[in-house]
C-alpha angles and dihedrals in degrees: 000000000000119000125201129249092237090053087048093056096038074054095050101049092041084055087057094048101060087042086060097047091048088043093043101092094048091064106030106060119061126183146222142186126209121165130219122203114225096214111198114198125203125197120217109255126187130176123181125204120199126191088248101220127043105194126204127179119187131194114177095176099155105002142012113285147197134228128192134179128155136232125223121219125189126181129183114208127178096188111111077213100067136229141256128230122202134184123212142153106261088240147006102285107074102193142120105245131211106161098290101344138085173209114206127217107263115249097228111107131216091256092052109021120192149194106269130255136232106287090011137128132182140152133243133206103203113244138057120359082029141052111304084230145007134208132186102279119196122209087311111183097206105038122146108186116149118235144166132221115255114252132243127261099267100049109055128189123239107227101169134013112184139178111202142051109297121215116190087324108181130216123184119207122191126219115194134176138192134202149174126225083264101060096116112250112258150097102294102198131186135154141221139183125213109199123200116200125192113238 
């Protein structure tokens, strides 16, 4: 059969129309990428645990003694800068207290420890200047550990300085006393604070 020019052409245009609508999406739609950063932010966090209670009893019943415990410290840190620790009285009267009475900070410093003196009370941090070492002493009579007295409020000690992440990290610190057969009887009391500061 013979088809017109003008149906050819009516063909022809319908052909391209249904080319364009196929082809249409290809060449509509373009695209583009961009990227976001999802930024997390941690805060540094630290929490210290003490034994509470450091207990010393004393019985100079011929001679003057000593008494020695230890106190734990733990600290948790999350800083991957560390933390310090630091020891001080929590005020500016640094004895051991019974009524009137009491036990004087010993005069040995954490840069030259020393064994303690009659009436007298200090702490240690094993390891140079102090004792290597430390164990519980009761009422001994010929002891020659080396101590320092604890400092005021206002002049901390540092007792650990770290540089990593601390997880459950444990310091012992060692309380000793010393008295002669005329230290009054009694429940001598003071009190100090650690702080451990995130770095």
């Amino acid at each position: 059969m013979k088809i017109s020019p003008q149906k050819r052409i009516v063909a022809a245009v319908a052909a391209l129309a249904v080319v364009a609508v196929v082809s249409a999406p290809l060449a509509a739609y373009a695209a583009d990428t961009k990227n976001t950063t999802v930024s997390a932010l941690v805060n540094s966090t630290i929490s210290m645990t003490t034994s509470g209670t450091v207990s010393l009893t004393l019985s100079p019943t011929t001679a003057s003694v000593v008494s020695s415990n230890s106190d734990t410290v733990t600290v948790n840190c999350n800083s991957t800068s560390g933390y310090t620790l630091t020891l001080a009285d929590n005020d500016t009267t640094v004895n051991l207290v019974s009524g009137a009475n009491n036990i004087t900070a010993h005069a040995g410093t954490p840069a030259a420890p020393t064994a303690l003196a009659d009436g007298k009370w200090g702490f240690a941090l094993p390891g140079a200047p102090f004792d290597a070492s430390y164990t519980a002493e009761n009422s001994a009579t010929a002891s020659t550990t080396k101590w320092a007295g604890v400092p005021t409020s206002g002049a901390p000690f540092t007792l650990k300085n770290t540089s990593a992440v601390a997880s459950n990290d444990v310091t012992t610190v060692w309380y000793a006393a010393k008295v002669a057969t005329t230290q009054p009887t009694g429940t001598y009391t003071d009190t100090v604070v650690y702080t451990a500061t995130a770095k």
